[in-house]
N, C-alpha and C positions, 0 to 999 in steps of 0.2 A: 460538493454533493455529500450529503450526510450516508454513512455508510450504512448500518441497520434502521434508524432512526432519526425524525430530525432532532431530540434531544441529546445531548450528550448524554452516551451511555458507559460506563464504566465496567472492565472485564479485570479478571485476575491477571496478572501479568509474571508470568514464568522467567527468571531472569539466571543464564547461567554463567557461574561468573567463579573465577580461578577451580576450588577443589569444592563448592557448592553451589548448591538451586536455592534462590530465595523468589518469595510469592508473596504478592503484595496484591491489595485492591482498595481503591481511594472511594471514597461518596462521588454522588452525582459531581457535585459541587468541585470536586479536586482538591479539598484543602481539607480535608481528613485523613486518615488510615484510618480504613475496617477490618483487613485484614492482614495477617504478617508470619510467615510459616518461614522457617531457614532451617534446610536439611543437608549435611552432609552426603556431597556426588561422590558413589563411591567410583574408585580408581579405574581406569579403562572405560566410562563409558564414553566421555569428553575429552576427544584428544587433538591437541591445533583447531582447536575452534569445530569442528566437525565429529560429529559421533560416529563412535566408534565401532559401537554392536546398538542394530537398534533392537532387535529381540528383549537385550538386556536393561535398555533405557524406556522402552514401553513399562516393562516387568516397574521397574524403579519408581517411574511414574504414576502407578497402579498402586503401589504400594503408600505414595505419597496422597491419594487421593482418600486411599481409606482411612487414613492418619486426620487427615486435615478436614474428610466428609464435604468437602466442596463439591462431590458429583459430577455430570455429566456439564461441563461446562466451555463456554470460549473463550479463548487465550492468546496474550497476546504476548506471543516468544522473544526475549535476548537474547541476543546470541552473540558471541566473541565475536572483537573486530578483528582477530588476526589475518582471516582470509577475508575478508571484505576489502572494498576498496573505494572512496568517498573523495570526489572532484567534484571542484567549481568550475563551471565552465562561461565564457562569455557568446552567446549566439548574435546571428545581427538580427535585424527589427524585421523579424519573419514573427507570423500569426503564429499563437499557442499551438492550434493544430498542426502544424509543419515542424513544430519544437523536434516530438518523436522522430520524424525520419532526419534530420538532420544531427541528432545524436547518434542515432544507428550509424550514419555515414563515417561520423570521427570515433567512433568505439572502440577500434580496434587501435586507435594511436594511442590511446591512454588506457585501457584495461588490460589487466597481465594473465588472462584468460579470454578464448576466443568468445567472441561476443552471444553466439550460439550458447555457450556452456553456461551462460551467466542470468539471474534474475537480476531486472536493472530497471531502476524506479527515479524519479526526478520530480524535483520541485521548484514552479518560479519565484526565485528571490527579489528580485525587484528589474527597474529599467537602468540605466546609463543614461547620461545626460543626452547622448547621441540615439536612445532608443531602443539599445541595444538590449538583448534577455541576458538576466545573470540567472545562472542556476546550479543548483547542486542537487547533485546526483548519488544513487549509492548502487552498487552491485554487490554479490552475490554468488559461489557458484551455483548453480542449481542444484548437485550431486549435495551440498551441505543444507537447501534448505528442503529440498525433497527428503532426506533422510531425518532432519526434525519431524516436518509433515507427517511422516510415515510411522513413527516411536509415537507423535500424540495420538493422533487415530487408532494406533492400536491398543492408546490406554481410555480411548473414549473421551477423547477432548479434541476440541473444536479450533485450532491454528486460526485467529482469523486477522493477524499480522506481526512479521517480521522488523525487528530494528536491532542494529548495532548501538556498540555503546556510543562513539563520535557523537551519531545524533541524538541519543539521549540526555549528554553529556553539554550537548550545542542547545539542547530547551533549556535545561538549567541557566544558562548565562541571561544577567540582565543587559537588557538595550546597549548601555554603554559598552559592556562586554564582547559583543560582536562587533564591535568597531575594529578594533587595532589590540587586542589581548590573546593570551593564553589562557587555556584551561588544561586544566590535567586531572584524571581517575587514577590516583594511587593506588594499587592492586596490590599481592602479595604476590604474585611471581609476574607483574608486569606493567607497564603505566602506558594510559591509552596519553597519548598529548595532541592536543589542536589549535591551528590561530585560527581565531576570530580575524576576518576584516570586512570592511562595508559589508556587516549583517552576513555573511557566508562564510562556510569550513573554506582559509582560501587551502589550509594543508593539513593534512593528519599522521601520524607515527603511532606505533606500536613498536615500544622498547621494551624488549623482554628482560633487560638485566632495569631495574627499579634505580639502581644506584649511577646509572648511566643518563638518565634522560634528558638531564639539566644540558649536557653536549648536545643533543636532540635539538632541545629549545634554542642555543645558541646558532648552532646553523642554520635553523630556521628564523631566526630575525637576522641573522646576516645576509637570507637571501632572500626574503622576502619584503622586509622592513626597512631595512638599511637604507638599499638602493634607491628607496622613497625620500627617505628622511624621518626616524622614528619618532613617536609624537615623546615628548613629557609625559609623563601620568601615567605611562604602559602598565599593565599589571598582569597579573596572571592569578586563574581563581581554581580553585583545588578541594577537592574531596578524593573519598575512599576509606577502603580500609585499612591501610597499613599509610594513611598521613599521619604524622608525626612533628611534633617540636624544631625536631634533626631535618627532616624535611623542610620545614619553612626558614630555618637559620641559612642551612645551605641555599636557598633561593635567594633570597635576600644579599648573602656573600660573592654567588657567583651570576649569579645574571641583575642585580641591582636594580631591582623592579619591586613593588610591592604584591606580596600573597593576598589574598583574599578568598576565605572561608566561605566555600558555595552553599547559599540559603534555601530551603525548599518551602520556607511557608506552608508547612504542610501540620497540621495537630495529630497527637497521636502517635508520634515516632517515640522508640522507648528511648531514657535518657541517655546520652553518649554516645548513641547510634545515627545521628545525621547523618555522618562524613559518609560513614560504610555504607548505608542505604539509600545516599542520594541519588545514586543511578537507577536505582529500583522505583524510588516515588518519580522519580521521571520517565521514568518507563508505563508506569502505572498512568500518568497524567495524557498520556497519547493519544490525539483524538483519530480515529479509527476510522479511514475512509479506504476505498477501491484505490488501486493504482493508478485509476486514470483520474484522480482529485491532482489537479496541479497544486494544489497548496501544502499537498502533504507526501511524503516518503513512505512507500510500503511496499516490500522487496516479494509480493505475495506472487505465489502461483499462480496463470491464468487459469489455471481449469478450478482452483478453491474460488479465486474470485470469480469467476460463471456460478459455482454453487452457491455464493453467498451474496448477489447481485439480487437477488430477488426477494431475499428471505427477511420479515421483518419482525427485528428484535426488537425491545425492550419489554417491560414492566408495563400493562394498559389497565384500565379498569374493567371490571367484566363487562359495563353499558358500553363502554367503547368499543368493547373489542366485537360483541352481538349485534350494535350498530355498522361494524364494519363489515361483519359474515353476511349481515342484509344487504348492502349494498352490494356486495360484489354476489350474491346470487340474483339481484336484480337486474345487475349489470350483464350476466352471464346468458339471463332470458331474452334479455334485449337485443344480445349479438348472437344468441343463433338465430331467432327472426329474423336477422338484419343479412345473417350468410344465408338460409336458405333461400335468400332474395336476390342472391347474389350468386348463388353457386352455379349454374350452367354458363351465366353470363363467364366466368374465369374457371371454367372443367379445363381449358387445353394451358392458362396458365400454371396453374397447380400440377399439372403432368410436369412442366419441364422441372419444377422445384426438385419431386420425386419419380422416378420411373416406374414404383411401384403402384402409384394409384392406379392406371388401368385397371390392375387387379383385384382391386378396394371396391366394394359393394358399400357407395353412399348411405345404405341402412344400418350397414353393418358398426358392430360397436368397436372395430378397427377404424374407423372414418373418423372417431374421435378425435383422434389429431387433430386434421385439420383445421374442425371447430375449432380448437384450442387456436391454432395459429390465427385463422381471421379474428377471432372472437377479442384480442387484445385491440387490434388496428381500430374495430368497426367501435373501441370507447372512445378514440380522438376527438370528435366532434358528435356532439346528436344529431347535425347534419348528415344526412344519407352520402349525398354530394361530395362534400371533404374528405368523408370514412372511405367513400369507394376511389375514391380520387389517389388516396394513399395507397390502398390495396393495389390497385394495378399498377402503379409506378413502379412500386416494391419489384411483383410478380414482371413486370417488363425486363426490368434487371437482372433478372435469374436465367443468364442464357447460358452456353454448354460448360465457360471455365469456370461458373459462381453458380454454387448451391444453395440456397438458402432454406436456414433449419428452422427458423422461426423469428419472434418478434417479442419482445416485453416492454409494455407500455407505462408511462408513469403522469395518469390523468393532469397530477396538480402541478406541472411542471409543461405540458407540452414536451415531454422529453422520450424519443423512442429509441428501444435499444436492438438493433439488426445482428444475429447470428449467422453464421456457413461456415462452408468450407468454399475457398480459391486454390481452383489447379497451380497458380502460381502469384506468388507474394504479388507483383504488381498490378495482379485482376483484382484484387480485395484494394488495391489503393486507386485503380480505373473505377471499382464503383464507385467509393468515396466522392472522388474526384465529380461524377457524373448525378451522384444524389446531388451534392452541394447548388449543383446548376436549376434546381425544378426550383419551382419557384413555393413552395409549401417548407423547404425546407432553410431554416435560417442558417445554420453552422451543421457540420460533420464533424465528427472528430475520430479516431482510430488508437489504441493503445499502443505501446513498442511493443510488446509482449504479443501480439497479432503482425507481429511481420518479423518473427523471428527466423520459421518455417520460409524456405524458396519455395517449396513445392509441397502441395495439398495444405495451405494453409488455412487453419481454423482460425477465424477473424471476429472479432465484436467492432462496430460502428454505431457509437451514439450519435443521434441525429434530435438537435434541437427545432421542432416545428415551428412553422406559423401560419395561425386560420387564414388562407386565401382562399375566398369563397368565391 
């Protein structure tokens, strides 16, 4: 699912990295730089991967915006791997929708913060010959990406995804690369390292001493590689800023492998600056989707992602865009005829949604709501039949544990998105469970980030339709 747009859209990318902020933003296309701003982070604001004062890092931010006049813009944050935490995990040949709670289930064996504290996003890497899901996964604590969140919004910019350097670092590698290789970010106080195997991070470190990691890399093919049998050709691919000559001698002497210079394909990097800013043009390169895209990693917050689930960006032409204002106020006249047709027919289901409509005066311009809430459902079909078919299903659902706050619809998709709040985590997974059975709806699906919460959980359910008339 495309996140703003179905085109790929391109944002500045804030990337914070040792004792500096670098900012970068590619063409539609990816294989340019337009933009490229490197500012000295002054001391204290970024400390262990975590910010430290956000008063102080909004301020900073603000400062960097009137420098650079990029404005009121969305971004897409790096952020140090040192507190993050990136596993490949193997699941058995359970459907994509059941992926989330069977991760939640093993969370707490492999994350070194309770599962509760943590923003934790996953992508499927492919099957097993047995069927089985490979996936990698990244977390997060929350306290570290709320406190970014918190520092851009105060500087008037728009957070609208999170990534570590690992996976920025894991787009870089070509094909072969992710087979059976290393990669490494050579930093100035630190070097992220990764294997590659069958196309998945299988391991990742953070070596804070630079001169140390080569030990790093050797215990990880002794315990990783070894025991397989390591192929010939093993190599390992490297950028950064502080790579060096000394650096690739020493690889070459002590782990007897071939180095290889990570390439970005990218025009427009100043001369000499590949190495340093490959993590950045890959960062920039990110295609930008919700956390609930299985194809992509994004450690985002669910309440940004409800805000930016609807909202759609890119660049239109103005006939496009007056073309699209008409339709959707044609659309708008359509469905309130279609609810005042409907409205006594479902008054006692709409009560249970809210306990306050008793008190709502259908005239009154408080009733609005409502409209708003049918008014999505009744675009499903021009059919009366299907639209109303949909509507009471929904409203049947909404009994005393499940509240339901509304609905956003996505015409050209057949794709609807269910909000509320569940008294308890497993009544948001009994609806799930109980939409999937009607016969109108093909797949459900539920985010992990919606069954974080035991009790009073706020829930999103996409539910992909089908016209049974």
């Amino acid at each position: 699912m495309a996140f703003l747009s179905k085109k790929t859209e391109r944002y500045f990318s804030f990337l914070f990295a040792d004792d500096e902020l670098k900012i970068a933003k590619l063409d539609r296309s990816g294989k340019k730089l337009t933009a490229l701003f490197q500012f000295p982070l002054p001391e204290g604001l970024v400390v262990e991967g975590g910010v430290a004062d956000i008063e102080k890092l909004a301020r900073f931010l603000i400062q960097v915006k009137n420098k650079t006049k990029i404005g009121s813009c969305f971004a897409v944050v790096g952020i140090p791997e040192i507190r993050a935490s990136t596993h490949s995990l193997t699941l058995p040949a359970i459907s994509v929708s059941e992926i989330d709670q069977a991760i939640k289930l093993q969370a707490e064996s492999f994350l070194p913060f309770p599962y509760k504290n943590e923003y934790l996003d996953w992508m499927l890497v492919g099957k097993t010959a047995d069927q089985s899901n490979r996936v990698l996964l990244s977390a997060v604590p929350k306290k570290i990406i709320n406190d970014f969140v918190e520092s851009f919004q105060k500087a008037d910019l728009k957070p609208v995804a999170f990534e570590t350097t690992s996976l920025s670092l894991f787009r870089l590698l070509p094909p072969e690369g992710k087979k059976r290789s290393f990669a490494a970010e050579i930093g100035k106080t630190s070097v992220v390292l990764i294997l590659g195997n069958e196309g998945n991070i299988e391991a990742c470190s953070v070596v804070k001493e630079p001169d140390l990691f080569l030990e790093t890399a050797k215990k990880m093919r002794s315990f990783y590689l070894e025991k397989e049998g390591a192929e010939k050709g093993q190599k390992i691919y490297l950028c950064g800023k502080n790579l060096s000559e000394q650096v690739i001698n020493n690889i070459k002497n002590e782990l007897s492998i071939d180095p290889v210079i990570l390439k970005t394909a990218v025009a427009g990097i100043p001369s000499g600056k590949e190495n340093e800013l490959a993590i950045l043009v890959s960062l920039a390169r990110k295609e930008v989707s919700l956390p609930e895209d299985v194809k992509t990693i994004n450690v985002l917050p669910d309440k940004l992602a409800k805000k930016y689930q609807s909202f759609y960006k890119g660049k239109r032409a103005d006939l496009l865009a007056f073309l699209f204002a008409l339709l959707v106020l044609l659309l708008n006249l359509a469905s309130a005829f279609s609810y005042f047709k409907i409205k006594d027919q479902y008054r006692d289901s709409f009560s249970r949604i809210d306990p306050s409509y008793p008190r709502l005066d259908p005239n009154s311009t408080e009733f609005s709501a409502w409209l708003k809430k049918a008014r999505t459902v009744n675009k499903v079909s021009a059919g009366d039949d299907f639209a109303n078919k949909v509507i009471k299903t929904l409203l049947e659902f909404s009994y005393q544990n499940v509240e339901i706050f509304g609905f956003d619809f996505n015409p050209e998709k057949d794709e609807l998105i269910l909000t509320g709040r569940a008294k308890k985590r497993d009544d948001a997974l009994k609806l799930k469970e109980g939409l999937e059975e009607e016969d109108f709806v093909a797949k459900a699906s539920i985010p992990v980030s919606s069954l974080e919460q035991e009790e009073n959980a706020e829930f999103r359910i996409k539910l992909f339709l089908e016209r049974v008339l």
